[in-house]
C-alpha positions in Angstrom: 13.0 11.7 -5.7 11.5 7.8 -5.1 11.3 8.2 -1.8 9.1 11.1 -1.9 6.8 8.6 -4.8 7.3 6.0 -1.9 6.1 8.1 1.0 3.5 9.7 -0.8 2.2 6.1 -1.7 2.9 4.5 1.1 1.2 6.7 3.6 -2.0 6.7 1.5 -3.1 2.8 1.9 -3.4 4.0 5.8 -5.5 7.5 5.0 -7.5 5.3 2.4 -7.8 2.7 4.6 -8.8 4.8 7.6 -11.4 6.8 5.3 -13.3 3.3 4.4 -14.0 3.6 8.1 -16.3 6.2 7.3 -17.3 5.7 4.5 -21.1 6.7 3.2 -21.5 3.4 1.6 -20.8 -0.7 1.3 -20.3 0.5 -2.2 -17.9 3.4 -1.0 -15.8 1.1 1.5 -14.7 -0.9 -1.3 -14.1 1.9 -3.6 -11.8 3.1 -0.8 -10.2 -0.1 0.1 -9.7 -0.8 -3.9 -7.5 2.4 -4.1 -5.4 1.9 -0.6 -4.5 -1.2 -2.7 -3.7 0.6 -6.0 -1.9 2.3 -3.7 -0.3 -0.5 -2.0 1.0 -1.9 -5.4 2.6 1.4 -6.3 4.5 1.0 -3.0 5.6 -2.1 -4.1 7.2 -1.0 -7.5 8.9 2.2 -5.1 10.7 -0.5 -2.8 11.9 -2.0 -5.8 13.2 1.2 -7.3 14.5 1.9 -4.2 16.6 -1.3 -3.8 17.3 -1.8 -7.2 18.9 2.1 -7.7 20.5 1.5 -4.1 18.9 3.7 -2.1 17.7 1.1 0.9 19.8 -2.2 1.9 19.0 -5.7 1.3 17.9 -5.6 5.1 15.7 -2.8 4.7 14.3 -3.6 1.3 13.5 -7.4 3.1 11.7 -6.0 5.7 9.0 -3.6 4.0 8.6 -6.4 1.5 7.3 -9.0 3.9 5.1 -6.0 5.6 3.8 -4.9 2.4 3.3 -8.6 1.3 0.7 -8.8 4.4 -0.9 -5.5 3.5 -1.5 -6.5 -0.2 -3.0 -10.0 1.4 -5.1 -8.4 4.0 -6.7 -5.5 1.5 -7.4 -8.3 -1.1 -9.2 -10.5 1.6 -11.0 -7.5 2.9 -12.8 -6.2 -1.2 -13.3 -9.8 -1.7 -15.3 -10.5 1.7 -17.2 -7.4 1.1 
C-alpha cells in the first residue's frame, strides 16, 4: 500500500511543477511550487517507509534519496527567488 502513497506523491511534484508553468499568477507559481514541495517531503517520509518496512534495497532507497535531496534543494531555491 506505500508504494501506491509513494507514487501518488511522487509523481505530483512533476504535475505541480509543470502546472507553475502555467500558472495565472507570480502569486499562483509559488502556490504551485510550495505544494510540489509539500509534496516532495511526503515522498521523502514514503522512501523511508519503504526502506525501513523493506520493501526497496539499500541501493535503491540510496538512489531516490540523493535525487529527491536535489529536488527538495531546487524547489526551495526556486519559492525563495520568487
Amino acid at each position: 500500500m506505500s508504494k501506491h502513497f509513494f507514487l501518488r506523491s511522487g509523481t505530483a511534484v512533476g504535475v505541480l511543477v509543470h502546472e507553475a508553468e502555467q500558472a495565472e499568477s507570480k502569486t499562483d507559481f509559488i502556490h504551485k511550487i510550495t505544494i510540489a514541495l509539500k509534496e516532495a517531503n511526503e515522498t521523502k517520509y514514503w522512501i523511508e517507509l519503504l526502506f525501513q518496512s523493506n520493501c526497496i534495497d539499500q541501493t535503491a532507497h540510496n538512489s531516490i534519496k540523493t535525487d529527491l535531496t536535489e529536488i527538495l534543494k531546487l524547489l526551495i531555491s526556486i519559492i525563495k527567488n520568487n
